[in-house]
C-alpha positions as CSV (number, residue, x, y, z in Angstrom):
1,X,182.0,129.1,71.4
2,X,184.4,128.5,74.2
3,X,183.3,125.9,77.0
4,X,183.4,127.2,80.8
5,X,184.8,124.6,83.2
6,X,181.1,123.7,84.4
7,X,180.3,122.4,81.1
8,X,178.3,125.4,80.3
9,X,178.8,128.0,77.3
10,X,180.1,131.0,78.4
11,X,178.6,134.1,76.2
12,X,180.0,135.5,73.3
13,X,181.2,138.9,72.2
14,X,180.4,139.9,68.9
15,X,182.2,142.1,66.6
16,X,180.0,145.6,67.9
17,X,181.2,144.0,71.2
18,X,177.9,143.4,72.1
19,X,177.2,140.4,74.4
20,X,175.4,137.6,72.7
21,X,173.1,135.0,74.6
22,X,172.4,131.5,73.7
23,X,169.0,131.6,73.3
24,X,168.4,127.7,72.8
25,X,169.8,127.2,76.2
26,X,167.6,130.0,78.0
27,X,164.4,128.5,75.8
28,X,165.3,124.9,77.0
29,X,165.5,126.3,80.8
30,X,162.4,128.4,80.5
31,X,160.6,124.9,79.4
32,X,162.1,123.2,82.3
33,X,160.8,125.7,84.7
34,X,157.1,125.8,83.0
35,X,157.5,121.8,82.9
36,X,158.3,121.9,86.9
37,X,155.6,124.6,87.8
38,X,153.1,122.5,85.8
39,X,153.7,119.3,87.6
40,X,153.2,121.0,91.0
41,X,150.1,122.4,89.9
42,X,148.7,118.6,88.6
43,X,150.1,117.1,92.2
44,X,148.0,119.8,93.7
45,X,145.1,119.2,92.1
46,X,145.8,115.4,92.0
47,X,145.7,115.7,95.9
48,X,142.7,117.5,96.0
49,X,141.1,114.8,93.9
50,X,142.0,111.9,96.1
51,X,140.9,114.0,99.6
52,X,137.5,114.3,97.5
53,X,137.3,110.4,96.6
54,X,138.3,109.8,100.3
55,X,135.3,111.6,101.4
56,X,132.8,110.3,98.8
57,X,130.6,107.3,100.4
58,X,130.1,105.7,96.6
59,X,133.8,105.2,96.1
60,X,134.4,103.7,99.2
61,X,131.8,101.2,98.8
62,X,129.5,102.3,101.7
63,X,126.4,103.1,99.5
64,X,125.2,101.6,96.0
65,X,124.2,104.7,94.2
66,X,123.7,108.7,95.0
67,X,120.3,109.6,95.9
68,X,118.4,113.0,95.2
69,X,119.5,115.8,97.0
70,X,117.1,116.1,100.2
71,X,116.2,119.4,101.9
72,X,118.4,120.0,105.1
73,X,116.9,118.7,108.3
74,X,119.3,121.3,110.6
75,X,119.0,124.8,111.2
76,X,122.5,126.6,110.1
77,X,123.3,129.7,112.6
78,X,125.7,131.8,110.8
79,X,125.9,134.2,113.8
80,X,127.3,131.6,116.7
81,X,130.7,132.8,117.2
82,X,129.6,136.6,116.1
83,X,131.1,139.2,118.6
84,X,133.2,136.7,119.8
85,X,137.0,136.8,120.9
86,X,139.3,133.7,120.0
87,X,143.3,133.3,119.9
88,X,144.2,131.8,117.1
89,X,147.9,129.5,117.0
90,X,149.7,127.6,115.0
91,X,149.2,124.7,116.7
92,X,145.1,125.3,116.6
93,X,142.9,122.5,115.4
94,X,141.1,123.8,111.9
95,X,138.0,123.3,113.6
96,X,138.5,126.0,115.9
97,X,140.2,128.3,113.7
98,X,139.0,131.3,112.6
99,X,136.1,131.2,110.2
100,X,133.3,128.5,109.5
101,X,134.0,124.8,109.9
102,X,132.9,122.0,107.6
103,X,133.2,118.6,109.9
104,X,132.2,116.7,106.6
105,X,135.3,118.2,104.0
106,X,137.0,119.0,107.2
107,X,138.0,122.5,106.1
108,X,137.9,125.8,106.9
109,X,135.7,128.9,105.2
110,X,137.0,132.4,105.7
111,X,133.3,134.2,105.3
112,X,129.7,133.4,105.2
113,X,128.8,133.7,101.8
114,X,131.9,131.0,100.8
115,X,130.3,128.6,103.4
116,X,126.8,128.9,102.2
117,X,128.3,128.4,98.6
118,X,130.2,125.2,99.4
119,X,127.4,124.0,101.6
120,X,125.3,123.9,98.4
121,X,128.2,122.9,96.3
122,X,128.8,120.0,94.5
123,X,131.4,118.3,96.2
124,X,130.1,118.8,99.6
125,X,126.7,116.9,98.7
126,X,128.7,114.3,96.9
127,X,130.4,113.7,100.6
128,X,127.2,113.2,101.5
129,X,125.8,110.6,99.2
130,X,123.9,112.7,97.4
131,X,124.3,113.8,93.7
132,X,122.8,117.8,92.8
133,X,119.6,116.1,90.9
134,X,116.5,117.3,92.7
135,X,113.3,114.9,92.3
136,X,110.6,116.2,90.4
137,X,107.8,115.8,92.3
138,X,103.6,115.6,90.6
139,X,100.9,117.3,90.2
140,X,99.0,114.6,92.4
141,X,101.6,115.3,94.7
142,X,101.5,119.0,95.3
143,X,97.8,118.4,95.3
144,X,98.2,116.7,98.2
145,X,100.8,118.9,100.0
146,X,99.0,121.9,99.6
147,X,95.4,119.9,101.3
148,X,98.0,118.9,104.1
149,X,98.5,122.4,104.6
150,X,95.1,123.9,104.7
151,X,94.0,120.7,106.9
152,X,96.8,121.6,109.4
153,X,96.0,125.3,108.9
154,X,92.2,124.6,109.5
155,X,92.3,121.8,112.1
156,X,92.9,122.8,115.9
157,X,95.7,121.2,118.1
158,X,94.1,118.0,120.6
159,X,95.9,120.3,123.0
160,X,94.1,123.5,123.1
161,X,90.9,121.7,124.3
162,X,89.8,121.0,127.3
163,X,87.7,117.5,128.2
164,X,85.1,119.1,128.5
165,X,85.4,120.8,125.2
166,X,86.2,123.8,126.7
167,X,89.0,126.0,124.1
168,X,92.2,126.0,126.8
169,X,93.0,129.6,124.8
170,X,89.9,131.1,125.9
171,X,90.3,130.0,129.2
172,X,93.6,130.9,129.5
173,X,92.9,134.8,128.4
174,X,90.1,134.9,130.5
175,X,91.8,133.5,133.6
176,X,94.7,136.1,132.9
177,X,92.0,138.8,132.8
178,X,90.5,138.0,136.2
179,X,94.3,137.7,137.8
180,X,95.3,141.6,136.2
181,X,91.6,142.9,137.4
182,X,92.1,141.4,140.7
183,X,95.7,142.9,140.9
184,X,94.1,146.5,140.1
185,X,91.6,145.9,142.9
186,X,94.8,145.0,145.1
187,X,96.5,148.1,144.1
188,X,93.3,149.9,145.3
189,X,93.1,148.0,148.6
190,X,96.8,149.4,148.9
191,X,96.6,153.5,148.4
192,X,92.9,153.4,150.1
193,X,95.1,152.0,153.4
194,X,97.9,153.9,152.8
195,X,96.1,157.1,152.1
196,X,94.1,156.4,155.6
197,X,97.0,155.9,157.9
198,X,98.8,159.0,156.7
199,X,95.2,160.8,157.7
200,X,95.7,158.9,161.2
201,X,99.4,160.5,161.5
202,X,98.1,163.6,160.8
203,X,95.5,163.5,163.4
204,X,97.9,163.0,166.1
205,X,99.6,166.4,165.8
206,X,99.7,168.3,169.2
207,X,96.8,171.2,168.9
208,X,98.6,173.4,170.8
209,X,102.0,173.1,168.2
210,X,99.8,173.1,165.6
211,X,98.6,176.4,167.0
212,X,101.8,177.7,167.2
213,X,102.7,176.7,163.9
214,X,99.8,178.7,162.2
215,X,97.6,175.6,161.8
216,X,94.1,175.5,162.9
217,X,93.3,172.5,161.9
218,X,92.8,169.6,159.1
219,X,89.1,170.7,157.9
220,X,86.1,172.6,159.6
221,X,84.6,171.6,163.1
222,X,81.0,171.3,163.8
223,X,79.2,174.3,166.1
């Protein structure tokens, strides 16, 4: 084979005149390129992996050992930004961006459902301290929960008595009883007057207009 100036073999021509390719030299470059696009892929995932230990309290020596995971103590509204308008630039921060915001991983999730999911995930409650082993908790234990309960259920609140031992409820209803009844008598009070001076209005008609009007008069006279 004849040797271009580059250093490269230049194709040759066999005797059908086909074109003939070197296929050790295309091999070598396919390996090249799968050797490249694998090493961006392990960088990737090598980043990833030290954004995670960044964000995990055990490696950075804040906390001893992972405890169980816990129950969330906040409430998670999913529909905040619902319905709402927001321009979105490149120079945005990602916590206004659109979507749902994790401060803890400090990124961004497109939908709902992929927020709940890392929420709950793994690495998420790792950033937290916390590994996904829940305690197992006894039978003495949900003994105890479930008397809790019923004694809550059972027992009134200090506040809905009165000193006197009065229930506040009861007194409550029946004061709001006594304010709508005397609001109806009020309403009464209101049409009985109103209906009386309209009669008064009436009764000061001119006879002799009403006379010429065809009206003899608002009821019967006594003989």
């Amino acid at each position: 084979m004849s040797m271009v100036p580059h250093g490269r073999k230049a194709a040759s021509v066999d005797n059908t005149a086909r074109r003939v390719w070197d296929k050790d030299e295309f091999r070598q470059k396919a390996k090249e390129r799968e050797e490249k696009e694998q090493d961006k892929e392990e960088s990737a995932l090598d980043i990833r992996k030290r954004k995670r230990l960044e964000r995990d309290p055990l490696h950075q020596g804040l906390i001893v050992a992972r405890s169980n995971l816990q129950q969330r103590n906040y409430q998670i509204d999913l529909s905040a930004r619902l319905g709402k308008t927001q321009v979105v630039g490149l120079n945005t921060p990602l916590s206004q961006q659109a979507g749902y915001y994790c401060s803890v991983c400090d990124c961004i999730l497109r939908d709902s459902q992929s927020y709940l999911d890392h929420i709950n995930g793994k690495w998420h409650n790792r950033a937290l301290g916390m590994t996904m082993r829940v305690e197992k908790s006894t039978v003495d234990q949900i003994k105890n929960k479930l008397e809790d309960l019923k004694n809550k259920k059972n027992q009134a609140k200090d506040d809905d008595y009165l000193p006197d031992g009065v229930d506040k409820r009861i007194l409550e209803a029946q004061e709001a009883e006594e304010r709508e009844r005397e609001e109806r008598k009020a309403k009464k009070r209101e049409k009985k007057q109103q209906s009386k001076e309209e009669a008064d209005d009436a009764g000061d008609v001119d006879p002799d207009m009403m006379a010429l009007m065809g009206f003899s008069g608002f009821g019967g006279s006594k003989k």
